[in-house]
N, C-alpha and C positions, 0 to 999 in steps of 0.2 A: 613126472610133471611137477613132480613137487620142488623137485631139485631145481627146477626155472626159476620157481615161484620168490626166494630170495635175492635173488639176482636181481630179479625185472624190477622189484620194491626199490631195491636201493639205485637203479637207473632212473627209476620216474620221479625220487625222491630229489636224483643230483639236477633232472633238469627243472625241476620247479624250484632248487635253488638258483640257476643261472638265469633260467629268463627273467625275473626283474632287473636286473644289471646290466641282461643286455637294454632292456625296454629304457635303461635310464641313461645309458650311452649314448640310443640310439636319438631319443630325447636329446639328449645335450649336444649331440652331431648337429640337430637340425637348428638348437639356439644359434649355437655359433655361425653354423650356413645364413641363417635371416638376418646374422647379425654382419654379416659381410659386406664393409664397404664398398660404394657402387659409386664409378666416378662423377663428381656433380656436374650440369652444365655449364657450369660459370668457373668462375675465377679460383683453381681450387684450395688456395689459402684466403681463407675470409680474413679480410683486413678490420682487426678492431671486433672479430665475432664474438657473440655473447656467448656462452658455452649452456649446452642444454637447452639450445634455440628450437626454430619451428623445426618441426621434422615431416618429411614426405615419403612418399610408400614408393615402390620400386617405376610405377607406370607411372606415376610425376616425374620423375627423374628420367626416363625413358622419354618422354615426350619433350621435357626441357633439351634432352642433349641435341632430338631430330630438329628442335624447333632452330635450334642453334647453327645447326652442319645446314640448316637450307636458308636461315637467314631471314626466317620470313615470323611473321606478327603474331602475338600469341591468340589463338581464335577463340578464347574467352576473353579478350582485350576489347575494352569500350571503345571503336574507331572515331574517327575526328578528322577535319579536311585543312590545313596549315590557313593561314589568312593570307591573300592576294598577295598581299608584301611580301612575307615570308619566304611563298614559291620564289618570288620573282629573284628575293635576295639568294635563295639557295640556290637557283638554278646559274645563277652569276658564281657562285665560287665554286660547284661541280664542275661545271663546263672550264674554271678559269685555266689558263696557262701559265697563272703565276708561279715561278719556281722556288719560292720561298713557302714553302708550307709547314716552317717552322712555328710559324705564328700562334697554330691551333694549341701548343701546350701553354705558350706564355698565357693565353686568353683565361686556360680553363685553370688556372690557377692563380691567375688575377682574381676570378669569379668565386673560388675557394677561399681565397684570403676576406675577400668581399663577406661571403658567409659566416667566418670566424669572427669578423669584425664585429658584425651584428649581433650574434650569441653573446660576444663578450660585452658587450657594451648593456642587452637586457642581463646581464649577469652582474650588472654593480647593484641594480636595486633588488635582485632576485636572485641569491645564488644558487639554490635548488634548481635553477633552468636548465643548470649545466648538468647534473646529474653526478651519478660520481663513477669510482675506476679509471676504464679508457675514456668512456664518455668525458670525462670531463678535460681530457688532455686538449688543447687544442692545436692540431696539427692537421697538416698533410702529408699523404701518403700515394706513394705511386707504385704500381706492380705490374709488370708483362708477364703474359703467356705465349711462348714462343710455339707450343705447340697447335692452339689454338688461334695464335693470329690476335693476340686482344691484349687491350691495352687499359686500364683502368685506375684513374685518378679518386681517392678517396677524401672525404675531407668531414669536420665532426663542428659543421659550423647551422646553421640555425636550419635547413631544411626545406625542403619545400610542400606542402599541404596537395592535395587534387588537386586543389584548385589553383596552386601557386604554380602546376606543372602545367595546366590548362593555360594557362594568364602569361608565364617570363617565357616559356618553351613552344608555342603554338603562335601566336600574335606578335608585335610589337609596335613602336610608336610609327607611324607612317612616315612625318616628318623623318624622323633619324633615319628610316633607311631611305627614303628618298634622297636625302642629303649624300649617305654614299654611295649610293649607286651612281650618283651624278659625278662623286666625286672619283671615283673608280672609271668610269666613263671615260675622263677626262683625264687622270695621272696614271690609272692602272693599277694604284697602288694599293695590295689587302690592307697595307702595315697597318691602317688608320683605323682597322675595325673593330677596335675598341674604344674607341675618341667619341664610337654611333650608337653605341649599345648591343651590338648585334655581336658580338667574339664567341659567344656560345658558339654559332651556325659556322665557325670556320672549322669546327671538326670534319666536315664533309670535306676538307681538302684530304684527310687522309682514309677517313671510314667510309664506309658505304653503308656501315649498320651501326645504331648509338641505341644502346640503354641505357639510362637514369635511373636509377634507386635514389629513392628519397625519402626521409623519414623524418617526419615533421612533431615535435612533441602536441602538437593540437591534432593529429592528426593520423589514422595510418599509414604503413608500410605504405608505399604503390613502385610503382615501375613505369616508367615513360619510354616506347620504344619506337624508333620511325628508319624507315628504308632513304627517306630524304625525294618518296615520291611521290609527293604533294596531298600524304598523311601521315597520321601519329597515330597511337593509340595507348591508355594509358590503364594500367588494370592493377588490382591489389596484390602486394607481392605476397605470397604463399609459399613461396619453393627458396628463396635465399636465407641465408642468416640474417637476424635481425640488424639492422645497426645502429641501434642503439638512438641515434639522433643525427643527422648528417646526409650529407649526397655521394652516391659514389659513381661516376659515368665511365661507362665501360663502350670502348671503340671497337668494332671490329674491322679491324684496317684495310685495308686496299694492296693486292696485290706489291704494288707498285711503290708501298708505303711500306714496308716490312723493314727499312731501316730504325724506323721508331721503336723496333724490339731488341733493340743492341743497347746493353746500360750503359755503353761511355758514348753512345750519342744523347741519351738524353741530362742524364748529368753535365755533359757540354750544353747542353740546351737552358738547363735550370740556370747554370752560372749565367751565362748571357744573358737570361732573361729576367728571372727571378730571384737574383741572388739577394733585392734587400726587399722582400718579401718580409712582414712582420711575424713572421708565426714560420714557425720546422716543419722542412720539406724532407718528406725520407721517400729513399728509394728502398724498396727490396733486392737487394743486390747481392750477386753470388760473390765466393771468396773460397782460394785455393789454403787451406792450410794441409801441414804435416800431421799424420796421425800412426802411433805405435798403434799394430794389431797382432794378431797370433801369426806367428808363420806356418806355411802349410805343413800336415802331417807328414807327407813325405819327405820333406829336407829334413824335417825333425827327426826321423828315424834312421836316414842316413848317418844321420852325425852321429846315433846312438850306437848304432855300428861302429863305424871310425871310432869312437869313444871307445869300445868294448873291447877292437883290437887292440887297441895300443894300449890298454893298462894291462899292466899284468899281478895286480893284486886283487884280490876281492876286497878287502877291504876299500882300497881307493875307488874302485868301483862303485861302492854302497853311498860312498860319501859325493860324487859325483853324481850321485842318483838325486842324492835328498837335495842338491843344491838347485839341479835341473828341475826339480819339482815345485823349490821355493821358487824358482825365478823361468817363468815360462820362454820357450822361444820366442819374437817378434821381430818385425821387421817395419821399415816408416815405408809410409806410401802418404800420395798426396791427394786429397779429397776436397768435396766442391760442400762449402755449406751457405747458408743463404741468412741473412740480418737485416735490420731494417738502417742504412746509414744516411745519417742527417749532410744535407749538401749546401746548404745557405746558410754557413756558422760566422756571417760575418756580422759584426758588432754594429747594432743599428750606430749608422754614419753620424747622427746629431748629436748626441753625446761623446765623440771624440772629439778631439781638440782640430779648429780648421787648420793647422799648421800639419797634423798629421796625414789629412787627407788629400787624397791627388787630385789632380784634373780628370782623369778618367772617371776615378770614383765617384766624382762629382755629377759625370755625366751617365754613368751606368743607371746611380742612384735618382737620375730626374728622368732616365728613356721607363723604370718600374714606376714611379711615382706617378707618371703624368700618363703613362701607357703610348708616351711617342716614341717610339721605335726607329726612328726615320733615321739617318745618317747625321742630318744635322746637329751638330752639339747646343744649348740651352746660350741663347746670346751673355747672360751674364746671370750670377751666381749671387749668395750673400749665406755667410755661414755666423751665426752668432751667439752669446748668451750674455743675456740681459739678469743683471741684480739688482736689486734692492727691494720695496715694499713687494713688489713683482718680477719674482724669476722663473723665469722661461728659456726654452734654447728653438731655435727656429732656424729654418732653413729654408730661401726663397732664391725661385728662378723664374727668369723670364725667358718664354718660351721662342724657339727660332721662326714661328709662323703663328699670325693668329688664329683662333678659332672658327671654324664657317659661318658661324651663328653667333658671333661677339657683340654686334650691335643688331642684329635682326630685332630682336626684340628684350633692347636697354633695361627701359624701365618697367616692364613689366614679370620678367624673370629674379627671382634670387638664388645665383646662383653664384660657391664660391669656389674657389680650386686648392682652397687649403685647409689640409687637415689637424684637428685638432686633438692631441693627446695628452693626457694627465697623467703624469707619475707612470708614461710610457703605455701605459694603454689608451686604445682608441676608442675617442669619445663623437667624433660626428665631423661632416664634411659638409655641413649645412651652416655651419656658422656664418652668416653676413657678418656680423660686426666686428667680425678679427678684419677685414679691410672694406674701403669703402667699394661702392660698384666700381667708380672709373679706374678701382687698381684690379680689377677682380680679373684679370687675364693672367696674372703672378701665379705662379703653381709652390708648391712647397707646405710645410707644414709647421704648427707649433706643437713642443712637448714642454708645461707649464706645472710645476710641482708646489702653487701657491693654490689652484684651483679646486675643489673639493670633489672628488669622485663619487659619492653616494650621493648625486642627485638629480633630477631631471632634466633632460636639453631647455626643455623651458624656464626650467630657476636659475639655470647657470648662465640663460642668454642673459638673465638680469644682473647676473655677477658684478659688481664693481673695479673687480679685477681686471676686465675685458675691454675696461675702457683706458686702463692705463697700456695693455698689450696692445692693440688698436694705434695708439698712439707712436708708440714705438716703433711699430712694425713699419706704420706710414713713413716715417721720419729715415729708416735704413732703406725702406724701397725707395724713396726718391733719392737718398744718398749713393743707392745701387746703379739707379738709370744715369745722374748725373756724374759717378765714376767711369761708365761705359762711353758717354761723349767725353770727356776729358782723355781718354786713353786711346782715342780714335785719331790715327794722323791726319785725319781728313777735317778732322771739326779744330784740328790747332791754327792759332793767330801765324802769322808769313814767321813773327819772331820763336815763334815755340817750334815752328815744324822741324829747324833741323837736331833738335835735342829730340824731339819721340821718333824723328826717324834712325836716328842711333841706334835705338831701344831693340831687341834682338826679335821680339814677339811683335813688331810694330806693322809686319804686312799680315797676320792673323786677326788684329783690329783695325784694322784698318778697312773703313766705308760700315762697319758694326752698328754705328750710331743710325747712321742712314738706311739702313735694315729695320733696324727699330723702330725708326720713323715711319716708313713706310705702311709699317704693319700694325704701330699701334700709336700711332700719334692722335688720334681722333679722340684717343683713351685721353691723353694729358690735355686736348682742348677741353672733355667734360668736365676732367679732374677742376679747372681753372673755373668752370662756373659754379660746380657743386661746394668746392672747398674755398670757404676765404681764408681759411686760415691758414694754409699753404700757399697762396696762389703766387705769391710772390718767386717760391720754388718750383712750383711749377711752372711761371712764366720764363724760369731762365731755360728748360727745359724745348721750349717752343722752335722751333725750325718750319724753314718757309723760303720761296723762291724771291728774287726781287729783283728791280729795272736794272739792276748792276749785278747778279749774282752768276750769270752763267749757268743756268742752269745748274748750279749746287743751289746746297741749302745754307741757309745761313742763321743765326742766332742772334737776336735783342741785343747782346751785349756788343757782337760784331756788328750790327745796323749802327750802335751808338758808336762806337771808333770807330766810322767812316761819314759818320756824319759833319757838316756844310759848319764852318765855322757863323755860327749866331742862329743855327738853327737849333729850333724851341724847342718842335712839334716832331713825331713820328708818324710820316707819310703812310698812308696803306690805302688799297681800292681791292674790292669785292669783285667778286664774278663770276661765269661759268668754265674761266680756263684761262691759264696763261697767254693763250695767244691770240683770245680777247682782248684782252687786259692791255697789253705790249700795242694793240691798235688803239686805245680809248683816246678820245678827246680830251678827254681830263686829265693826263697827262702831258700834253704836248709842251708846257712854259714850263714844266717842271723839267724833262727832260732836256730841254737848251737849256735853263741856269745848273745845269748839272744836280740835282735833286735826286735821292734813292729813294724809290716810291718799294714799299711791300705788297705781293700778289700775293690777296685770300680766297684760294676756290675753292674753299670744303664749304657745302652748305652752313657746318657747324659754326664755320666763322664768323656769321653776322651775327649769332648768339653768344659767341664769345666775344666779339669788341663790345658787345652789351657790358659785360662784366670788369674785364681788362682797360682801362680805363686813362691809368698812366703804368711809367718803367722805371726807375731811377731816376725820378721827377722829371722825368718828358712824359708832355700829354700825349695821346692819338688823336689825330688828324685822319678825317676818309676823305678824300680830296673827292668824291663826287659831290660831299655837301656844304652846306655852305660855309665859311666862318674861316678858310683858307686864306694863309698869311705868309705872301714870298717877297720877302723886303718890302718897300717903299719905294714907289716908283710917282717920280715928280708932279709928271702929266696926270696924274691920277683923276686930281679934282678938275681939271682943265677939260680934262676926256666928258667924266659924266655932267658939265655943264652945259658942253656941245650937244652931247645927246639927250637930254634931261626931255625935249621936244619927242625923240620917236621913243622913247623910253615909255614915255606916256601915253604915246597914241596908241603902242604894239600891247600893252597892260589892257587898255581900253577894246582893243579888238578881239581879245584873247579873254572876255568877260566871259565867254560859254565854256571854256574848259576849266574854270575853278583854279587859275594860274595868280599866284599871290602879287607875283612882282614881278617885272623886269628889269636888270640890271647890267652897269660895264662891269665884262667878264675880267678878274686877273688870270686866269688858269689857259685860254685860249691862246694860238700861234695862228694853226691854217685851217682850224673850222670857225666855219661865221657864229654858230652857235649852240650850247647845250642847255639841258635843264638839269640845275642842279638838287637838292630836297633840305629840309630844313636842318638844324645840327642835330635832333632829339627823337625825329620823324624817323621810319622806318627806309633804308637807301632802295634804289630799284630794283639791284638785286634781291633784296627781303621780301621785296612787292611779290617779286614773283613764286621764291620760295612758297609764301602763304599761301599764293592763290591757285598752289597746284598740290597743297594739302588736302587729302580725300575727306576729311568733313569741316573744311573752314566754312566761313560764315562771312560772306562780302561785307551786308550789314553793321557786324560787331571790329569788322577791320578796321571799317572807315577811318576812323578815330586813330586809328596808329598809322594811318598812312602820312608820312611826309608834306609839308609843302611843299610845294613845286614853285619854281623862279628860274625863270628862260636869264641867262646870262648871255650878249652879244660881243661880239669882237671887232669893236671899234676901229680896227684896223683891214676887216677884210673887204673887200672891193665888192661885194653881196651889200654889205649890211649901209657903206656909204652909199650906194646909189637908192637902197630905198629908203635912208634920210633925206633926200634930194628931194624924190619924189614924195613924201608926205608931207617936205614942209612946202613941195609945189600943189600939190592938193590933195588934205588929208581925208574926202573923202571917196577919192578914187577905189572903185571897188576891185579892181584886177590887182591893187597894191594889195588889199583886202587880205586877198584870198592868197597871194602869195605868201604873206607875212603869219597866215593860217598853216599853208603848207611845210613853210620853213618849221616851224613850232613841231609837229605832224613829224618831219624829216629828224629834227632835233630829240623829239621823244624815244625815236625809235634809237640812234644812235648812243644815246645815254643810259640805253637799255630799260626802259620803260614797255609795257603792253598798250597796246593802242585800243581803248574804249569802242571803236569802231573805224574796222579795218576797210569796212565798203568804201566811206568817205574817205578816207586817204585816196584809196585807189583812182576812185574818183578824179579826183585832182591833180593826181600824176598823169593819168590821161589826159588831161585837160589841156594842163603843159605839153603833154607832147605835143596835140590837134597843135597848141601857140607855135611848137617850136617847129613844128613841119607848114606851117601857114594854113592849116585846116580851120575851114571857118567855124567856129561854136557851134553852131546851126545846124551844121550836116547830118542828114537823117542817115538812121542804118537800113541798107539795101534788104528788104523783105523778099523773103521766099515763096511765093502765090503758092505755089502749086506741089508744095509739100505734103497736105494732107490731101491730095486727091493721087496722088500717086501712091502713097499709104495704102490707102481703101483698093485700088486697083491690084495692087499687088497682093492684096487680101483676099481678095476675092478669084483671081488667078489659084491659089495655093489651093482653097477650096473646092473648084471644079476639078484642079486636078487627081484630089482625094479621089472623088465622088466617082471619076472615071476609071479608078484603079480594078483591073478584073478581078472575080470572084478568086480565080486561080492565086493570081499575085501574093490574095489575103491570106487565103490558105495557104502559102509557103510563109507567111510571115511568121502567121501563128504556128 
C-alpha cells in the first residue's frame, strides 16, 4: 500500500500544477471567441470611422443585419406619414418610365456639396465647427457593396438635426413641387428636378429602401429610413460608427438598378455630372497590382531535390543552402486592393485663363453650376477678371430658357443665381447686390480676393467693394447680351449679312438673339425702368414687331435707318396683339404715307414708354394720343373752319360722357371716327390694364385717366351728312342719338371700356328696329300663359309622386 502512496502524491501534485493553465487557456479561448468579429449590417468599411466608436452586442447586430435582408423599418423607429406633396411627388418618379435615372447621383452630390458649403462658410467665423482629423477634411466620398446591393454616398458637410430630417426629408415647399409636377406633366422631363428642390426624392428611381445617417454638431447621431411608402421613420443611431459630423445616404438599389455597383459607371457618371463640383469626390475603388509572395512548399522542395542531384559537392551544397535561405522562394501574382481615388481633379475653371478653356468646358461647367442638365448649351457666356481698387474673376451665363417662376412674383422675391467666393471659398448665393433684379436670370459666379473673409454676410453686404463689383458685372452683362445680337445673322443690317454669313459658326448663331428675346426680354424692359443709368444700353438692346417688319423683330437703331426722310418722332401703339394693332384706326394715314408704326403687346410696355422717352434724340410718338404730326397738309385750317359748326354741336351733345373736345382728325383714311387720349394721360390700353388689377381703386385712378377727344374724318360720307343735318336742324333728336352712338361705336373701336354696356346695346337695337322699318313703339309680344302652365305641370309631378305604389318605394329604397 505504501508503495502507491508516493506515486498517487506526485500525480495529484502534477495535476494541481496543470489545471490552472488549463483554466487560463481556456479563459483566453473564450476572450478571443467574444472577441470575434461579426459581420456589421451596413456598409462594412465605415467611411471617415472614428476608431473606438459605439459598440453593440452580438443581438444588435443580428437584428441590424434581418432588419436589412427584409428591408423593412426599424421597430424602435419613431414613424411619421410623408406630407400630400411628397406622396404625390414620389409616387411620380416610382412609377416614372423615365430612362435616364442617372440623375439621382448628380442630385445627391449636388446636396453634399450644398452641405460642405455651409460648414465651410460657418467655419470663417468659427473654426472649431469644423472639428479636427477627418472631420475637418471637406469632401465627398462614395462606396458600393456589391454584395449587399447598396450604394452610399458620404459627405462631412454641416449635417442634419431630428429635426432638420423631419423638416428637408418629409415635407417640402408645395409651390416647388407643384411647379414640377406640372412641369413633368407637360415635358416628362426628371432633368429639372433640381431647378424644384426636390433632387433628394430622385433616389427612388433606383432604390427601393434609403437610409440617412446624419450627424448634426447640435445635435445626435439619428437615421432617417423610408420604404418610399408613404412613411419615414427616424430613430437615434445606436448601432453605426459615429460620423463624426456629416450625412451619409445609403441606397438599397433595385433589382433593375444594379449597374450603379460597377465603378467605371459611376466615375462615368461623376465626370459628366459633377466634374466642377467645388470640394473632392472620392470613390472607393478596386485596383489590380502585382505582388511578390512565398511560393508554395512543394515546388520549393522540388527544386531542393533537383538542387541536390546535380551538385556533387558538399561543400557547394552547404553554400547553396545558406543562399536559399537568405533569399526565400517567390513568385508575383496579381491581387485586388481597394483606395479612396479622387475623380473631379479639374482646376476650378475661373481661375484659368478664358483662352484656355473650351466650349464644352464652358458648358459642362454651367449644366453643375446652374443644375440644368437639359441638352441645350447656355445661350452666351462671359469669362473675365477685372483689376484694379477691385479684383475679382467672374463668370457669367445666360441661361437657354427662363426660369418658371421669373417674373411670378418680381418684386417681392430676392433671389440671385450668383455665387459668391472670396479667396476661392464659398461665401453665399443670397447676394442681391452683386446684380440688380432685372439681371438676376444670369447664373454664374464671382471669386473676389479684395473682399475680407472673416466677416458676416451682413457686414459684407455693406462692403463698399460690392458696389464697385456690381457695377462692373452690370457693364460685361449688357456688353455679353449686346455681343450675342451683333453675332446673330439674323439681327445684321441687309449690308453686314453677307460678311457674318461668311463666318463658319454663323448658322449656330443664328436666330440666338431671338431666343433670348423671347425668353427674357421682359427682363431688359424692367431693366429700362429700374435703371437710368443704363437705360440708354439697354434701349439698344430692345426688339419688337412693326407695320413693316414681317413678322421679325427689329431694333431702335434699325426703326431709325428706315425711317421717312423729315421724320422727327418714333411711331408706336400699344395693345393686346399684333393683329389688333395691324387693324386699329389709328394707323390708317400712317400706313398710306408709308410710315413704320412699332407694335407694343407686352402689358410691360405702357410702363416702359413711361420711362423711355426719347432715342438718339427722337422723341416717341403713341399715335392713339394726341399731339401726332404727319406733315403739313394745306386744307388743314380750311377743313376745321367748315366744321368748326358740328365740331361744336357734337362737344355739346357729348356733355354726359366727360369728352373734352372734338376735333378734325389727321390720323383718319376710312373710319369716320376715334377717340383719341391726352399726351400725358394714361392711353386705353393702360385704362384697361388697371382696371383688371386685383386691388385697383377706380376712385384714386381717376386722376390718371386720360382725356378723351373724339377726332372726326372730314372726308368720310358718315360724318358729311350729319354736318348737313345739324346745320339743317341742330336740335333734331334722332341726329342726337346717332352722333351718341357713333361716339359709343368709336370708344369701343379705339379700345376703350364702355361705362355702360346696356346703353350702347340699346341703341344698336334701335337702329336696327330704323334699319328694318320697325316702328319705335312696337311692343314685345307677351307670354299670358306661362306661369299657369308652370303650376300645372307642377302639380301633375306631384299627384304623380303621391300615386307611386308602396311596392315601387320599396325597390327604390
Amino acid at each position: 500500500m505504501r508503495r502507491w502512496t508516493v506515486p498517487a502524491v506526485l500525480f495529484l501534485l502534477c495535476l494541481l500544477f496543470l489545471l490552472p493553465d488549463q483554466g487560463r487557456k481556456i479563459h483566453a479561448n473564450a476572450e478571443v471567441d467574444s472577441d470575434a468579429p461579426v459581420d456589421p449590417p451596413k456598409v462594412e468599411e465605415k467611411i471617415g470611422a472614428v476608431p473606438h466608436g459605439l459598440s453593440t452586442d452580438s443581438d444588435v447586430v443580428k437584428r441590424e443585419a434581418e432588419s436589412i435582408s427584409r428591408r423593412t423599418l426599424r421597430a424602435d423607429a419613431e414613424k411619421f406619414q410623408f406630407q400630400a406633396e411628397v406622396s404625390r411627388l414620389m409616387d411620380i418618379i416610382i412609377n416614372s418610365l423615365y430612362s435616364n435615372k442617372d440623375i439621382f447621383l448628380r442630385e445627391l452630390i449636388s446636396n453634399a456639396s450644398d452641405a460642405l458649403d455651409k460648414i465651410r462658410f460657418l467655419s470663417l467665423t468659427d473654426k472649431e465647427i469644423l472639428g479636427e482629423g477627418d472631420n475637418a477634411k471637406l469632401e465627398i466620398q462614395i462606396k458600393l457593396d456589391k454584395e449587399k446591393k447598396m450604394l452610399s454616398i458620404r459627405d462631412r458637410g454641416i449635417g442634419m438635426t431630428k429635426e432638420d430630417l423631419i423638416k428637408n426629408l418629409g415635407t417640402i415647399a408645395k409651390s416647388g413641387t407643384s411647379a414640377f409636377v406640372e412641369k413633368m406633366q407637360t415635358s416628362g422631363d426628371l432633368n429639372l428636378i433640381g431647378q424644384f428642390g426636390v433632387g433628394f426624392y430622385s433616389v427612388y428611381l433606383v432604390a427601393d429602401y434609403v437610409e440617412v445617417v446624419s450627424k448634426h454638431n447640435d445635435d445626435k447621431q439619428y437615421v432617417w429610413e423610408s420604404k418610399a411608402d408613404g412613411a419615414f421613420a427616424i430613430s437615434e443611431d445606436v448601432w453605426n460608427e459615429p460620423l463624426g459630423r456629416g450625412t451619409e445616404i445609403r441606397l438599397h438599389l433595385r433589382d433593375e438598378a444594379q449597374e450603379y455597383l460597377d465603378e467605371y459607371k459611376l466615375k462615368e457618371l461623376v465626370k459628366k455630372y459633377s466634374e466642377f463640383i467645388n470640394f473632392p469626390i472620392h470613390l472607393w475603388a478596386s485596383k489590380e497590382v502585382d505582388v511578390e509572395v512565398p511560393a508554395d512548399e512543394d515546388e520549393s522542395s522540388d527544386e531542393d531535390e533537383k538542387s541536390e542531384s546535380s551538385s556533387s559537392e558538399e561543400e557547394e551544397e552547404d553554400t547553396e543552402k545558406e543562399e536559399e535561405e537568405k533569399k526565400p522562394k517567390t513568385k508575383t501574382v496579381k491581387e485586388t486592393t481597394y483606395e479612396w481615388e479622387l475623380l473631379n481633379d479639374v482646376k476650378a475653371i475661373w481661375l484659368r485663363s478664358p483662352k484656355e478653356v473650351t466650349d464644352e468646358e464652358y458648358t459642362k461647367f454651367y449644366r453643375s453650376l446652374a443644375k440644368d442638365f437639359g441638352e441645350e448649351k447656355p445661350l452666351a457666356w462671359s469669362h473675365f477678371n477685372a483689376e484694379g481698387d477691385v479684383e475679382f474673376k467672374a463668370v457669367l451665363f445666360v441661361p437657354p430658357k427662363a426660369p418658371h417662376d421669373l417674373y411670378e412674383s418680381y418684386y417681392n422675391t430676392n433671389k440671385s443665381n450668383l455665387k459668391l467666393y472670396v479667396r476661392r471659398v464659398f461665401i453665399s448665393d443670397e447676394f442681391d447686390e452683386l446684380l440688380p433684379k432685372y439681371l438676376s436670370f444670369l447664373k454664374g459666379l464671382v471669386d473676389s480676393d479684395t473682399l475680407p473673409l472673416n466677416v458676416s454676410r451682413e457686414m459684407l453686404q455693406q462692403h463698399g467693394s460690392l458696389k464697385t463689383i456690381k457695377k462692373k458685372l452690370i457693364r460685361k452683362a449688357l456688353d455679353m447680351i449686346r455681343k450675342l445680337a451683333e453675332e446673330d445673322p439674323d439681327e445684321a443690317n441687309d449690308k453686314e449679312k453677307k460678311d457674318v454669313e461668311e463666318s463658319s459658326d454663323s448658322d449656330e448663331k443664328k436666330g440666338q438673339y431671338t431666343k433670348f428675346w423671347n425668353e427674357f426680354g421682359k427682363s431688359i424692359k424692367l431693366g429700362i425702368i429700374e435703371d437710368a443709368a443704363n437705360r440708354n444700353r439697354l434701349a439698344k438692346l430692345l426688339r419688337f414687331e412693326t407695320s413693316k417688319s414681317e413678322g421679325k423683330l427689329t431694333s431702335l437703331d434699325q426703326y431709325i435707318s428706315r425711317m421717312k426722310a423729315g421724320q422727327k418722332d418714333i411711331f408706336y401703339i400699344t395693345g393686346t396683339s399684333k393683329e389688333q394693332l395691324e387693324k386699329s384706326p389709328f394707323l390708317e394715314r400712317l400706313t398710306k404715307k408709308n410710315y413704320e408704326v412699332i407694335f407694343f403687346t407686352d402689358p410691360v410696355d405702357e410702363y416702359l414708354m413711361q420711362y423711355l422717352m426719347d432715342y438718339e434724340d427722337k422723341k416717341f410718338q403713341n399715335v392713339s394720343k394726341e399731339g401726332l404730326k404727319i406733315g403739313k397738309d394745306s386744307k388743314d385750317k380750311e377743313l376745321k373752319e367748315s366744321f368748326k359748326e358740328l365740331t361744336k354741336w357734337w362737344k355739346g351733345a357729348l356733355a354726359s360722357e366727360n369728352v373734352d373736345d372734338v376735333k378734325i382728325s389727321n390720323r383718319l383714311a376710312d373710319t369716320p371716327c376715334v377717340v383719341v387720349t391726352s399726351k400725358y394721360g394714361w392711353s386705353a390700353n393702360m385704362e384697361r390694364i388697371m382696371q383688371s388689377q386685383t386691388l385697383s381703386d377706380a376712385n384714386k385712378q381717376a386722376y390718371m385717366r386720360g382725356k378723351r377727344v373724339l377726332e372726326i374724318n372730314p372726308r368720310h360720307p358718315i360724318i358729311k351728312e350729319l354736318q348737313e343735318r345739324v346745320v339743317n336742324d341742330p336740335e333734331d333728336e334722332s341726329v342726337k342719338q346717332t352722333a351718341l352712338l357713333m361716339y359709343q361705336t368709336a370708344l369701343m373701336e379705339s379700345g376703350f371700356l364702355l361705362n355702360d354696356p346696356k346703353d350702347f346695346a340699346s341703341r344698336i337695337y334701335d337702329s336696327v328696329k330704323s334699319s328694318l322699318h320697325i316702328s319705335p313703339d312696337a311692343a314685345i309680344e307677351e307670354e299670358e300663359d306661362a306661369e299657369e302652365t308652370v303650376e300645372e305641370s307642377s302639380t301633375k309631378e306631384a299627384s304623380e309622386d303621391t300615386d307611386a305604389e308602396p311596392s315601387d318605394v320599396k325597390d327604390e329604397l
